[in-house]
N, C-alpha and C positions, 0 to 999 in steps of 0.2 A: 753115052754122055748126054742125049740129046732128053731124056728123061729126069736126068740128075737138077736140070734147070729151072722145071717146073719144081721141083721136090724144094731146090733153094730158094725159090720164090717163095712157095707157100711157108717155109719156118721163119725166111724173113719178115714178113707178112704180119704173122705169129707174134715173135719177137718185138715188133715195133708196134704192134697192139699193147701188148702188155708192157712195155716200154712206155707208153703212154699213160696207160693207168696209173703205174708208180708214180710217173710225174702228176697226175690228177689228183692223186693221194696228199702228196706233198704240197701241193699248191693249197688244197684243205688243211691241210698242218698251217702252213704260214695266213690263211687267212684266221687260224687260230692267235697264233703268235701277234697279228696286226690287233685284235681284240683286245689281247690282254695291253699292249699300246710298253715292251720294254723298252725301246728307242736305246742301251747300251749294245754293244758289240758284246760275245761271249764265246770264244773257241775251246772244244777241249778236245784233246790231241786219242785219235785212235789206234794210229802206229807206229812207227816211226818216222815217217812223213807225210801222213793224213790226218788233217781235224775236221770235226766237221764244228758247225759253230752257226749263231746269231747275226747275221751282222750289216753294214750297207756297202751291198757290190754291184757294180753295174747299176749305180745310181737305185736300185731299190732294199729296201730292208726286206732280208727271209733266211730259212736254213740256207749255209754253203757249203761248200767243201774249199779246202786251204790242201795243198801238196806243195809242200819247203813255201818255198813264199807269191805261190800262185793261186787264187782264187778263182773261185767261179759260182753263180748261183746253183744251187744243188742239183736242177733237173739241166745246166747248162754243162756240168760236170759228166767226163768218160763215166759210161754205162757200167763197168766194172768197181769204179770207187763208190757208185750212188748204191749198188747194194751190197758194198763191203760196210759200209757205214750207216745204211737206212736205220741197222739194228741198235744204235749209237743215240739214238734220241733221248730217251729217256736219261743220258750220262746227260745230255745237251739241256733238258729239262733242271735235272738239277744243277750245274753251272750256272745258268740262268737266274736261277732263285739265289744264289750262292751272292753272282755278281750285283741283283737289286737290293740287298740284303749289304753289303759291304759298301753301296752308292746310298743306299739311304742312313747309314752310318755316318759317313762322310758330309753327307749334306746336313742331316743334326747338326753335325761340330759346326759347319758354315753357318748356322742360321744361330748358332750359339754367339759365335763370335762375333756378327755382324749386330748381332742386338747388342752384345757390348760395344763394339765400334759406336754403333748407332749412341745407344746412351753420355757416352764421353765423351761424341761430338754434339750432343745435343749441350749438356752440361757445360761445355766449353762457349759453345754458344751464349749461355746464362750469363758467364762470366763475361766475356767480350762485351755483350750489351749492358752489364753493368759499367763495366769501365769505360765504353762510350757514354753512355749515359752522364755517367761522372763526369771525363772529359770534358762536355758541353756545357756539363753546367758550371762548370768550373772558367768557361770559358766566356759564359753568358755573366758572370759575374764580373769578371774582368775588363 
């Protein structure tokens, strides 16, 4: 036994090296991700209760992982989901494009509407200040 323990240090050793790297890896992913500047949330689900996803957890935006309604930064996530899911990126890449892609839709139609808002309250405006306008003088006459 007294050999066994050395033996377990050294794969632990191992383990948490290269445990590290993966999380090094990832941290380069997300300083990717910080680049391209998404600022939406984006999950897509890998099994039946893992996703990984986009998003702001623990106060920072980067890859996570979600298990039913638990979250966690990716490298803050159990060792066993971060490489059931590392290979998941690429679904997580196109989600991504999916979701700026249906938000820049959306905001078109707002910027559509808001210029008509804009215009009808501008024009309303015209109007009112005519009819003030008239008012006064109507009243300067009197």
């Amino acid at each position: 036994m007294e050999d066994q323990i050395p033996e377990l240090e050294k794969a632990t050793d191992y383990l948490n090296g290269i445990s590290d790297t993966l999380n090094e890896e990832i941290r380069i992913v997300n300083e990717h991700f910080k680049q391209i500047n998404l600022g939406i949330p984006c999950w897509v689900k890998c099994t039946d209760t893992l996703s990984i996803g986009y998003a702001k957890v623990s106060g920072q935006w980067g890859v996570c992982i979600q298990e039913n309604n638990e979250k966690w930064q990716f490298t803050d996530a159990p060792r066993q989901w971060r490489l059931a899911l590392v290979e998941f990126l690429p679904d997580l890449i196109k989600g991504m494009t999916e979701e700026a892609n249906k938000y820049s839709a959306v905001i078109v139609s707002k910027i559509e509407y808001l210029r008509e808002f804009n215009y009808a309250m501008q024009e309303g405006l015209k109007n009112d200040r005519t009819i003030v306008s008239r008012g006064k003088k109507g009243k300067e006459k009197a």
